[in-house]
MMTF fields as JSON, N, C-alpha, C and O atoms, coordinates in Angstrom:
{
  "mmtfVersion": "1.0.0",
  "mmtfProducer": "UNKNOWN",
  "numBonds": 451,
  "numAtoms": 452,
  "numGroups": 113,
  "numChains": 1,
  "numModels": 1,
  "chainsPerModel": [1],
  "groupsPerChain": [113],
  "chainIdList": ["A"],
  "bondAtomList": [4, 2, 8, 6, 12, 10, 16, 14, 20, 18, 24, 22, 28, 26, 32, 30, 36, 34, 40, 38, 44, 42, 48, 46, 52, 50, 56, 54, 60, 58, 64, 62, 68, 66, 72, 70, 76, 74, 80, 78, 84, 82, 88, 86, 92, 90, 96, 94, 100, 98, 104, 102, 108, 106, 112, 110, 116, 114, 120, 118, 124, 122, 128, 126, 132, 130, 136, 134, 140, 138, 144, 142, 148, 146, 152, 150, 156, 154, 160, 158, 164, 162, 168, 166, 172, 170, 176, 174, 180, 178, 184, 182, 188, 186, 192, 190, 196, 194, 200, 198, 204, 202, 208, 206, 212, 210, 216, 214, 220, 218, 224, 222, 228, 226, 232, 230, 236, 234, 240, 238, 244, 242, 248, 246, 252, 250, 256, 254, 260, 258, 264, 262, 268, 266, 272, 270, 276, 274, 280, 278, 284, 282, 288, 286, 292, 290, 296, 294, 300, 298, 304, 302, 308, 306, 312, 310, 316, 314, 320, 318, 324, 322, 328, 326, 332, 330, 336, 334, 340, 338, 344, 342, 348, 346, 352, 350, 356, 354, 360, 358, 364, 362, 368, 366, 372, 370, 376, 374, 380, 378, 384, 382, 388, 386, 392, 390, 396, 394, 400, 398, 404, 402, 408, 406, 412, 410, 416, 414, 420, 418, 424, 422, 428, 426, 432, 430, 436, 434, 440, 438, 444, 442, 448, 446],
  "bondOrderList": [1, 1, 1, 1, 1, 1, 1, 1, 1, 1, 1, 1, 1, 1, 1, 1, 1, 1, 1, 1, 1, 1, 1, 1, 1, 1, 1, 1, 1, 1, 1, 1, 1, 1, 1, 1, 1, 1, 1, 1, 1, 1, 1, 1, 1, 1, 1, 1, 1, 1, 1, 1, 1, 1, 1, 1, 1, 1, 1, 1, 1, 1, 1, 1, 1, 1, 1, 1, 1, 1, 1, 1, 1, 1, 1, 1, 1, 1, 1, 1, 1, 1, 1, 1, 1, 1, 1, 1, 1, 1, 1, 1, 1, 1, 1, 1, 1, 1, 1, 1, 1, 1, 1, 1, 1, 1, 1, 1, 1, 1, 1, 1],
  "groupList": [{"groupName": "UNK", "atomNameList": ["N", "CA", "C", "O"], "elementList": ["N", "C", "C", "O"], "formalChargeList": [0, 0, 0, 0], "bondAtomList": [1, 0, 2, 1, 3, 2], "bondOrderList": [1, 1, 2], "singleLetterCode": "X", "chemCompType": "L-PEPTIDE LINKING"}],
  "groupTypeList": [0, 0, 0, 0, 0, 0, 0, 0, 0, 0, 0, 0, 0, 0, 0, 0, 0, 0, 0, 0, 0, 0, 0, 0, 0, 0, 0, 0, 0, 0, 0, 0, 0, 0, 0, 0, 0, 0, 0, 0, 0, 0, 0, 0, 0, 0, 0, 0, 0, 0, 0, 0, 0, 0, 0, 0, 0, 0, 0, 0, 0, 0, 0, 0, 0, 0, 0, 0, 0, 0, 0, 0, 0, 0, 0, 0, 0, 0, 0, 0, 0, 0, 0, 0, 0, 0, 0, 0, 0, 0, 0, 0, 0, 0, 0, 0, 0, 0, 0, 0, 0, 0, 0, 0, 0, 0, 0, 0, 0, 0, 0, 0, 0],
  "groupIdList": [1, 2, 3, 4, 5, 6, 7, 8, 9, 10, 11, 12, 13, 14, 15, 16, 17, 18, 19, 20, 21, 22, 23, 24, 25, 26, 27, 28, 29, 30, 31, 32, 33, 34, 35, 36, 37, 38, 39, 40, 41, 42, 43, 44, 45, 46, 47, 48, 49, 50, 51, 52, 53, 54, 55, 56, 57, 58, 59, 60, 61, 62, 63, 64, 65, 66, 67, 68, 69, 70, 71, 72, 73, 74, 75, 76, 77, 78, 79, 80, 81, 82, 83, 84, 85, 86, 87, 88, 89, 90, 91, 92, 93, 94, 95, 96, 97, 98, 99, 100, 101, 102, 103, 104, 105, 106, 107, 108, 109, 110, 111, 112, 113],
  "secStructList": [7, 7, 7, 6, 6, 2, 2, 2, 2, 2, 2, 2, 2, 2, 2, 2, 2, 2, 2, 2, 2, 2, 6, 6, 6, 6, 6, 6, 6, 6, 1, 7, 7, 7, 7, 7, 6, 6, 6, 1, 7, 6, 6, 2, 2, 2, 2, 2, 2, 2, 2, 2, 2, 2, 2, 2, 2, 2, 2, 2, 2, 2, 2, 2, 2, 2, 2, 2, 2, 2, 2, 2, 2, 2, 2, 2, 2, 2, 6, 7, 6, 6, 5, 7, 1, 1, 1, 7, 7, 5, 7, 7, 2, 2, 2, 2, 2, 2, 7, 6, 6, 7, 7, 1, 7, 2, 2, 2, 2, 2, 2, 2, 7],
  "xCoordList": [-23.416, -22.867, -21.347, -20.832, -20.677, -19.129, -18.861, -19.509, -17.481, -16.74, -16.106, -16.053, -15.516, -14.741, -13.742, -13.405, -13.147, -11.605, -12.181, -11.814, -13.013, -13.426, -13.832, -13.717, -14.349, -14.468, -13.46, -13.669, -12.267, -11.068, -10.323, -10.031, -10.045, -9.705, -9.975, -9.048, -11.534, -12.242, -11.735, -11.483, -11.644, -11.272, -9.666, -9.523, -8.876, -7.589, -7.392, -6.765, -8.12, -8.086, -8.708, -8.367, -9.385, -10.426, -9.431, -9.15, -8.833, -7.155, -6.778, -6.77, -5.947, -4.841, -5.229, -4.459, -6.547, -6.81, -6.953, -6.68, -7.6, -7.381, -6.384, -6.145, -5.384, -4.082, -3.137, -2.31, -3.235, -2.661, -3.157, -2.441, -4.704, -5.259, -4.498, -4.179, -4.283, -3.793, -2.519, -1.996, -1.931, -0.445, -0.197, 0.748, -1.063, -1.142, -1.092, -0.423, -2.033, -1.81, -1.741, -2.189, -0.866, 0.37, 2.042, 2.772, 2.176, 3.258, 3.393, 4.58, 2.392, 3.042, 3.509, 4.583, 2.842, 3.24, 4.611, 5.186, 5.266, 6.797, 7.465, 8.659, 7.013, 8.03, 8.954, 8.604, 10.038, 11.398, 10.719, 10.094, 11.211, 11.176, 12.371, 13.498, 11.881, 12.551, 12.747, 12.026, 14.221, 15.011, 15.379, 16.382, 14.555, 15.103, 13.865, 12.694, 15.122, 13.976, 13.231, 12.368, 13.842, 13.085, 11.578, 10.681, 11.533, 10.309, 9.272, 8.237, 9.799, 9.303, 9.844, 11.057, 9.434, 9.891, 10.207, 9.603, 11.322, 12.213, 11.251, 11.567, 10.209, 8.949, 8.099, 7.85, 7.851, 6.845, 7.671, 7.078, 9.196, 9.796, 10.485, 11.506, 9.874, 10.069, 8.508, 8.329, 7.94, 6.582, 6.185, 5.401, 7.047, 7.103, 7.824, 7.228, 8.998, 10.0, 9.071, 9.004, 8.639, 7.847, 6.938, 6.905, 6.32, 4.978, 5.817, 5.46, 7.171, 7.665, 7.941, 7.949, 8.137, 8.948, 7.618, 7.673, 6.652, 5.508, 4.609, 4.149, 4.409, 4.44, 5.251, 4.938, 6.363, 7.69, 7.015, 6.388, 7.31, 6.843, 5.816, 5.736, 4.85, 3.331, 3.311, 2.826, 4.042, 4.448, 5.413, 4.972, 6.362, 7.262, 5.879, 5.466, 4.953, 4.046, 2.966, 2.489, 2.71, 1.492, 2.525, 1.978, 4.166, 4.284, 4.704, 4.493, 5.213, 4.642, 3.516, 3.543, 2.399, 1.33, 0.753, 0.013, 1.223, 1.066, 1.552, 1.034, 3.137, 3.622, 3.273, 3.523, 2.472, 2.019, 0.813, 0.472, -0.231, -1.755, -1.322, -1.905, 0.219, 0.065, 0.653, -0.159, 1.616, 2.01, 0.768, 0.867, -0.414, -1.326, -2.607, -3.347, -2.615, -3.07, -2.332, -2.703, -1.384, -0.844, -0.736, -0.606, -0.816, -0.853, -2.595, -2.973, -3.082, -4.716, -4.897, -5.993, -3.993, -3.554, -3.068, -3.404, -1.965, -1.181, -1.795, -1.111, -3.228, -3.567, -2.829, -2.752, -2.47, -1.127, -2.176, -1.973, -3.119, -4.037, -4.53, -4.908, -4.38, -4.748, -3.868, -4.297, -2.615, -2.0, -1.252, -1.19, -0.603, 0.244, 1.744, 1.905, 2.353, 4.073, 4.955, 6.03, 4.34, 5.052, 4.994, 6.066, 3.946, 3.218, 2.704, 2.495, 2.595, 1.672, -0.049, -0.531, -0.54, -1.678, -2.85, -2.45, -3.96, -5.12, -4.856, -4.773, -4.755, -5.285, -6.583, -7.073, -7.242, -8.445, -8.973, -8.268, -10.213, -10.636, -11.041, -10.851, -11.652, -11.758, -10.247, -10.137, -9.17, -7.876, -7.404, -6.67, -8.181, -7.823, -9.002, -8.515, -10.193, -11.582, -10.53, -10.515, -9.813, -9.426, -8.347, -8.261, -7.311, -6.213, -5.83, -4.935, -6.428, -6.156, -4.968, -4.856, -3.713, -2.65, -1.533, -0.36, -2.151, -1.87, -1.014, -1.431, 0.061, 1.465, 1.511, 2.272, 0.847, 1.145, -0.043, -0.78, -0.278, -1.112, -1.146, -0.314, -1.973, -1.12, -0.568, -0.229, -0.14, 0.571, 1.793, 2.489, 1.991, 3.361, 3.783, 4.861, 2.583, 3.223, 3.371, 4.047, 2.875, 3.441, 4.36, 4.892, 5.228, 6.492, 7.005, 8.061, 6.72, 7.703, 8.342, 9.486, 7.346, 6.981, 8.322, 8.424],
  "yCoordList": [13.118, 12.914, 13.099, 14.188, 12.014, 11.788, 13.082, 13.483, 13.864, 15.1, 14.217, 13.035, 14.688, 14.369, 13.614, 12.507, 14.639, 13.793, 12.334, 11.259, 12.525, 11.321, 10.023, 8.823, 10.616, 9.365, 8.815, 7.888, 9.487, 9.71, 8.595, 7.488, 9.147, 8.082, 7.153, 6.37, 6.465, 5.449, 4.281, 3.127, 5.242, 4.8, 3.983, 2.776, 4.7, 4.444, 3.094, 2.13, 3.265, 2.46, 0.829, -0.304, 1.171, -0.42, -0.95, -2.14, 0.382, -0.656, -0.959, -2.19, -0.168, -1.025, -2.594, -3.549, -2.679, -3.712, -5.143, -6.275, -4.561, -5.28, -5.771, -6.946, -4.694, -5.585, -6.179, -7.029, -5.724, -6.708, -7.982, -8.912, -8.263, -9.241, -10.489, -11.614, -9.357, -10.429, -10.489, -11.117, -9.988, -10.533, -11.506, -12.219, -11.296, -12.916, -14.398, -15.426, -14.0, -15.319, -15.208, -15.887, -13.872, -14.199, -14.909, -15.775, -14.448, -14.55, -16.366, -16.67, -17.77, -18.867, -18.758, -19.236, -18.275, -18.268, -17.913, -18.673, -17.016, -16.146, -17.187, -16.969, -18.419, -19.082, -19.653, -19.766, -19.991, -20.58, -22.163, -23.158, -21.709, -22.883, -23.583, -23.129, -25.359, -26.485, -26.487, -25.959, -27.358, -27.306, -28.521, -28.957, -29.244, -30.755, -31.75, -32.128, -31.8, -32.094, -33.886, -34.449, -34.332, -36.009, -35.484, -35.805, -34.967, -34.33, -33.343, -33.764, -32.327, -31.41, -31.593, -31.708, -31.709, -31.412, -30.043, -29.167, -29.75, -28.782, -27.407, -26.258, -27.707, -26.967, -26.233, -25.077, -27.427, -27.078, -26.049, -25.033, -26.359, -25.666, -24.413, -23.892, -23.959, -22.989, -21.731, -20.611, -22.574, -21.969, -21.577, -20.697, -22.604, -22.911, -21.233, -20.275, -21.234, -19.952, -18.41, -17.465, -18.558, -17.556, -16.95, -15.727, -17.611, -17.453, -16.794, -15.798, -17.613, -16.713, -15.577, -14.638, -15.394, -13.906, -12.825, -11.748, -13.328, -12.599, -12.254, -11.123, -13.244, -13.187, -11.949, -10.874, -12.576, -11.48, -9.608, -8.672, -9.767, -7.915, -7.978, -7.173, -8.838, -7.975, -7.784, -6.77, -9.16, -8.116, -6.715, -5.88, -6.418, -5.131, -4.477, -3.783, -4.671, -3.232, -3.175, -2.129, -4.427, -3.976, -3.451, -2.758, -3.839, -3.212, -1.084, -0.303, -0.875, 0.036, 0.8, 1.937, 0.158, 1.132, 1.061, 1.953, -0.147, 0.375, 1.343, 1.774, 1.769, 2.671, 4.392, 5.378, 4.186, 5.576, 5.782, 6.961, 4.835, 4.197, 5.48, 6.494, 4.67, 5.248, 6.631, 7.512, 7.049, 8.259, 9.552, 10.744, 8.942, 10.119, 9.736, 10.63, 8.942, 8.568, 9.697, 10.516, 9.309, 10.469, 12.046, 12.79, 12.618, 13.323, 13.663, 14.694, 12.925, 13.647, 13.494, 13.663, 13.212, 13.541, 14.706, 15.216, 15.15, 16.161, 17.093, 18.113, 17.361, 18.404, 18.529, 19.748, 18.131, 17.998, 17.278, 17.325, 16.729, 15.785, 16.91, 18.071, 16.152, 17.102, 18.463, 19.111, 18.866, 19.862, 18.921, 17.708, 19.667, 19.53, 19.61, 20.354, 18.96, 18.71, 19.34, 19.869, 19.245, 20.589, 21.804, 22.389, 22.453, 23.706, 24.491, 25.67, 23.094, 23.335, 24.179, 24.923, 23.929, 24.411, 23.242, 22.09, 23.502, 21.74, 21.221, 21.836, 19.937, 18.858, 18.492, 17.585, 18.848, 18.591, 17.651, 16.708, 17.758, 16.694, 14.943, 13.759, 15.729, 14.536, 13.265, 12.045, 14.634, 13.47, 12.502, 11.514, 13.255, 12.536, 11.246, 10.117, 11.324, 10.269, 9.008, 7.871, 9.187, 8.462, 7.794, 6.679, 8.081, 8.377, 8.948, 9.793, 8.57, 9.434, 9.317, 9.883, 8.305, 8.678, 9.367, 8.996, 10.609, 11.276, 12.42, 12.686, 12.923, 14.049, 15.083, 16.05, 14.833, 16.11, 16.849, 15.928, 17.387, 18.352, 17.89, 16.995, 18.133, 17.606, 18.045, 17.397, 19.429, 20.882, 19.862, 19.474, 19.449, 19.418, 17.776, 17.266, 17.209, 15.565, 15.5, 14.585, 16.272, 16.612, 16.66, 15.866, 18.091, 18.24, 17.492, 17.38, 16.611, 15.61, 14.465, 14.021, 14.068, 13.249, 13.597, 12.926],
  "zCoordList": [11.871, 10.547, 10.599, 10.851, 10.353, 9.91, 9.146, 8.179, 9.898, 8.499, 7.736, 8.075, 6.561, 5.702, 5.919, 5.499, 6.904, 7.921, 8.304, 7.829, 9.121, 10.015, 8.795, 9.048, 7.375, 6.633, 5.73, 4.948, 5.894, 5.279, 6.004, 5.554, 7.332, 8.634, 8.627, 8.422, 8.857, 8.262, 7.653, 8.0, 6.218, 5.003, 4.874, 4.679, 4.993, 6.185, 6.755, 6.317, 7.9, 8.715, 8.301, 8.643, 7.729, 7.012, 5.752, 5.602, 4.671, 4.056, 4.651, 4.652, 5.98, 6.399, 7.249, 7.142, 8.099, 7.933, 7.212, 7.61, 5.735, 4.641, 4.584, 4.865, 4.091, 3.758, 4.901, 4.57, 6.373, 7.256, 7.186, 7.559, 6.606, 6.515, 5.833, 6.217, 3.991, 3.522, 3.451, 2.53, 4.202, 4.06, 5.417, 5.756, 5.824, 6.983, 5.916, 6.024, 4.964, 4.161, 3.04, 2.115, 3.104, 1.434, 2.351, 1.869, 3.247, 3.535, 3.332, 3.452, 3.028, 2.955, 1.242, 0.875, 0.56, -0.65, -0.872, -1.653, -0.428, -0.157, 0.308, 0.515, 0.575, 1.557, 0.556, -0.619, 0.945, 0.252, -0.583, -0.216, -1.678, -2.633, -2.558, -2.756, -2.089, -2.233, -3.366, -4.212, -3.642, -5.102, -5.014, -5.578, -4.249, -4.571, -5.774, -5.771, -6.698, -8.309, -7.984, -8.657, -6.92, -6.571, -6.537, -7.317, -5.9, -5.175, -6.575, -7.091, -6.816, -8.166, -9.153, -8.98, -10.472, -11.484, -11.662, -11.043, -12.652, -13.048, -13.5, -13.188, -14.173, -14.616, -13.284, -12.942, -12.826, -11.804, -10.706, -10.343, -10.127, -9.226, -10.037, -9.589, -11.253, -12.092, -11.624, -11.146, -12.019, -11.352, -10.137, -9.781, -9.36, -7.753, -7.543, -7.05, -7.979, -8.147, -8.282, -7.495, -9.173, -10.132, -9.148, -9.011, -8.571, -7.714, -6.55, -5.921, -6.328, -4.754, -5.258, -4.463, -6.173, -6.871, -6.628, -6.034, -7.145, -7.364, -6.001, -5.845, -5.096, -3.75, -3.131, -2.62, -3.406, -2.58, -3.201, -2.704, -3.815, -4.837, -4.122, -3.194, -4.312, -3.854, -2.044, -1.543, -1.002, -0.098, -0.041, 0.749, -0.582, -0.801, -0.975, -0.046, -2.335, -2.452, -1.146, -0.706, -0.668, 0.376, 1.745, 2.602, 1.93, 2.712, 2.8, 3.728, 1.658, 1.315, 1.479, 1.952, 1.065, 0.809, 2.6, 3.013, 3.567, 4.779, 5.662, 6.693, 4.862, 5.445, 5.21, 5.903, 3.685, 3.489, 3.907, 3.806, 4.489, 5.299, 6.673, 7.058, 7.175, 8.584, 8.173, 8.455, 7.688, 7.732, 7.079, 7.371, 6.116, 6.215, 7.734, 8.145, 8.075, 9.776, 10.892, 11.734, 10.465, 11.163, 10.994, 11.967, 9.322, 8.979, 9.606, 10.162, 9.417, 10.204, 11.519, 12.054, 12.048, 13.475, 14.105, 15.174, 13.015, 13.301, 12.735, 12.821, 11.918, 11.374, 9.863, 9.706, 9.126, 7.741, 6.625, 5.412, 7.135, 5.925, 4.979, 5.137, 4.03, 2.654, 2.151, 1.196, 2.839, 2.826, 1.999, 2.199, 0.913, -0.301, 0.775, 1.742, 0.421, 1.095, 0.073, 0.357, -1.416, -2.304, -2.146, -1.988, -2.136, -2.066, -0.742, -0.458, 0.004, 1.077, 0.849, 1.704, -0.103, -1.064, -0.49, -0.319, -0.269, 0.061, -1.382, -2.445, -1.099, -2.162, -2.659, -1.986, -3.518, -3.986, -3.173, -2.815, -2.784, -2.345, -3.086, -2.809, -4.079, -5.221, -5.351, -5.464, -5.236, -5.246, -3.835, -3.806, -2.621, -1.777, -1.798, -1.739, -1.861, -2.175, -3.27, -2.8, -4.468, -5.0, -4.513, -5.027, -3.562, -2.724, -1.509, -1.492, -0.439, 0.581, 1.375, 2.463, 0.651, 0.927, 0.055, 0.032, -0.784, -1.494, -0.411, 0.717, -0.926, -0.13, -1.462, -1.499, -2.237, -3.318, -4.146, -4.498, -4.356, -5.383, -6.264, -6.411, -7.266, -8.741, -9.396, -10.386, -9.239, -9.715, -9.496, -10.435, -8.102, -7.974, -8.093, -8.4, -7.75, -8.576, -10.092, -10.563, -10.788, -12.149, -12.392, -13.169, -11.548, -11.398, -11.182, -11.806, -10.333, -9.327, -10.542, -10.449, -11.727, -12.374, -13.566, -14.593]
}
């Protein structure tokens, strides 16, 4: 039977898969919008625009949330998983099950807030 850690890890490891997944094929959406209007109408390369914008953010957030994937990966490497980085106090477990790349308590992400 898997500990906690080990389904935590898991857990971890199968997002960051996920989202390397899809940013394999978000990244054509991000691609540079042609601005030549022969070709698109003014509307459509408005939309065309819109979508890269929206593309672009949602890689920034998935690359993000890969960088906090590996740094609690590592934190259960180094023994640091579930230890509060405010307090140094455990983090509920319940909050890590919802979040297991959670760095704060909620005492102190309150504060933080």
């Amino acid at each position: 039977m898997a500990t906690a850690m080990e389904l935590q890890k898991n857990k971890l490891i199968a997002l960051r898969e996920q989202l390397e997944s899809v940013a394999a094929t978000g990244e054509e959406s991000a691609a540079v919008v042609e601005l030549d209007q022969s070709k698109v109408g003014r509307l459509s390369r408005m939309d065309a625009m819109q979508a890269q914008a929206m593309a672009q953010a949602s890689g920034q957030r998935r690359t993000a949330l890969l960088r906090e994937i590996e740094a609690a990966l590592k934190r259960i490497d180094n023994g640091d998983f579930g230890i509060c980085q405010g307090c140094e106090e455990a983090i509920n477990p319940k909050r890590l099950e919802v979040d297991p790349t959670v760095r704060l308590c909620i005492d102190c992400a309150s504060n933080a807030e």
